[in-house]
N, C-alpha and C positions, 0 to 999 in steps of 0.2 A: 055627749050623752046619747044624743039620736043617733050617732054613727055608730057606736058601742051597743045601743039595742041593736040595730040593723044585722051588725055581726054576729051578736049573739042567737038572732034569730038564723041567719043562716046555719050558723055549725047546730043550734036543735032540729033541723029541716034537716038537715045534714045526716044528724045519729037517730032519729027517726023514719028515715027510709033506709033502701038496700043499697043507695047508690055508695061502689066501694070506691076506696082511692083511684085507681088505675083511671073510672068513665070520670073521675072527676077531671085529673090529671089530662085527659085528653080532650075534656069542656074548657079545662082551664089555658094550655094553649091553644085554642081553636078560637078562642074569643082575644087571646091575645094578639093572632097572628090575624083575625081581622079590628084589630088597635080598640075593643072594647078593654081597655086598661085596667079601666074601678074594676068590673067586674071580675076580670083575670084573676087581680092584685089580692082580692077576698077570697075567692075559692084557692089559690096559690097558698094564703095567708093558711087557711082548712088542711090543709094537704102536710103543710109543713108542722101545724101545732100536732095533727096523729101521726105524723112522719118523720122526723127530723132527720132522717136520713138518706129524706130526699135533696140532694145539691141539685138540684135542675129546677125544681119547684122555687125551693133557696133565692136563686139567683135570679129566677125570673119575676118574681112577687118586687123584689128590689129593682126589677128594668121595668115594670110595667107603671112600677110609684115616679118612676121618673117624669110621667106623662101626664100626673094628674097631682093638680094641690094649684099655688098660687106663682108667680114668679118670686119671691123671696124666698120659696121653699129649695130653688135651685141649690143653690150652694151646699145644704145638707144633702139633698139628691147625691149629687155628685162623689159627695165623700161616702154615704152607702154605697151607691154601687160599686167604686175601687175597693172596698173590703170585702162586698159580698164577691168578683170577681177573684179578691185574694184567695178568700175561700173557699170558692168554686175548685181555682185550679188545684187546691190542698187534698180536697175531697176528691178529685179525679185520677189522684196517683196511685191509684192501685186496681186502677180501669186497663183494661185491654190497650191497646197501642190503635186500634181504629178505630173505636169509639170515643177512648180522650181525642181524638184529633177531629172527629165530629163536634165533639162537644166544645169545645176551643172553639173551632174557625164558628162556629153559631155564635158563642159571645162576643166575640171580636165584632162580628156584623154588628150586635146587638148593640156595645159600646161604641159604635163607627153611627150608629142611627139616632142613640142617645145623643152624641155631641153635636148630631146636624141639627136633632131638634131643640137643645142647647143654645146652639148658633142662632137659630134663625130668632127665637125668642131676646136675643139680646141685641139683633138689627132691628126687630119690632120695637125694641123701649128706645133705637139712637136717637127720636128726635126728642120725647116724652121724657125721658130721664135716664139720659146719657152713664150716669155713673152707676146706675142699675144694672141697666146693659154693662158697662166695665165689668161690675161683681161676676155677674152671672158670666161673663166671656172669660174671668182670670178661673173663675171657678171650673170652668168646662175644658179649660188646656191644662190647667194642673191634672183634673180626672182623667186625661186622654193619655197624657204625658206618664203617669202614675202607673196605671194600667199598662201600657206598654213595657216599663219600666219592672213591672213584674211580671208579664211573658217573659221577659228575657230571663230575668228569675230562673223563674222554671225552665227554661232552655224549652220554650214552647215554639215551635217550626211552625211558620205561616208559610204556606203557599202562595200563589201569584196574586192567584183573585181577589184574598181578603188582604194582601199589599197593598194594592189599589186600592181597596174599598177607605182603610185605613189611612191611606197618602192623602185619599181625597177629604177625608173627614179632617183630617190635620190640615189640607191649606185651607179648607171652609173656616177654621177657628180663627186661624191666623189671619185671613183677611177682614173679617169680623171685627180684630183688633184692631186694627190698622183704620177703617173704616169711623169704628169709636173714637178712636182719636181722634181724627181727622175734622167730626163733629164735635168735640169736647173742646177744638182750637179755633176752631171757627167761629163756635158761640162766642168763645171768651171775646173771639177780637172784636163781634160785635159788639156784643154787650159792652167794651170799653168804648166802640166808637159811639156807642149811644150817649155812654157815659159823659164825653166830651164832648158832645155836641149838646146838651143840656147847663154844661158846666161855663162853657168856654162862648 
């Protein structure tokens, strides 16, 4: 209920001045690109309920939620943005040829930053609760995987840069996994030698 007045008080803040879409849209990535998320995420949110046809705003209110909530919220994170990204690319098919390819190779980053910070949240729960970290790690390689999986779709052309950026995002997930197991096998065989050493 306090989040819901908060909101509401923004968008009457909002239609009680003159500020129009456009300075919002240019507050609203500027606070994004220096990682103010909440804040992005709610004037993004503004943008899109008198705009819906803005897909950049769209897209990015759904990459900016990815930074902000609890670690169990990951998992649902994950599945919005591979749909708002489905959506993204849907919306950009009747864009020029070098601005879809702007617009592309920024998400791609976007989704390549999402899964590191995906990753590194599920090396923080390895010791605390290992199978947390699992969730959030299968959840972050299905959304990495998924995504990709629909560039191709669309017959979306990456360039070299965002190859890389993406290769590297994909072996950060995968080590992550590997890493969680590794912890998840460990414990157990402690735990049994505890086990046996109590028993026996």
């Amino acid at each position: 209920l306090k989040r819901c007045t908060f909101a509401n008080q923004i968008m009457e803040d909002f239609m009680n001045s003159n500020y129009d879409l456009n300075n919002l849209m240019a507050t609203a990535v500027s606070e994004m690109e220096n990682g103010q998320y909440e804040e992005a995420a709610k004037h993004f949110d503004i943008i899109v309920v008198n705009d819906g046809s803005n897909y950049k705003a769209a897209f990015y209110r759904i990459y900016c939620k990815c930074y902000v909530g609890k670690l169990g919220d990951i998992p649902n994170q994950a599945i919005n943005l591979t749909n708002a990204f489905s959506l993204f690319l849907k919306k950009l098919e009747n864009e020029e040829e070098t601005e879809k390819e702007l617009c592309i190779k920024d998400a791609l980053e976007k989704i390549s930053k999402v899964s590191n910070h995906f990753a590194h949240n599920a090396k923080r729960t390895m010791l605390t609760a290992p199978t947390v970290g699992m969730s959030i790690n299968r959840a972050n390689k299905t959304m990495f995987n998924n995504c990709m999986t629909i560039a191709k779709n669309y017959n979306v052309k990456i360039d070299e840069e965002t190859e890389n950026t993406l290769s590297s995002a994909s072996k950060e997930s995968s080590s992550t996994g590997k890493i969680l197991i590794i912890v998840i096998v460990v414990g157990a065989i402690i735990g049994l030698l505890y086990y046996l050493s109590i028993f026996m």
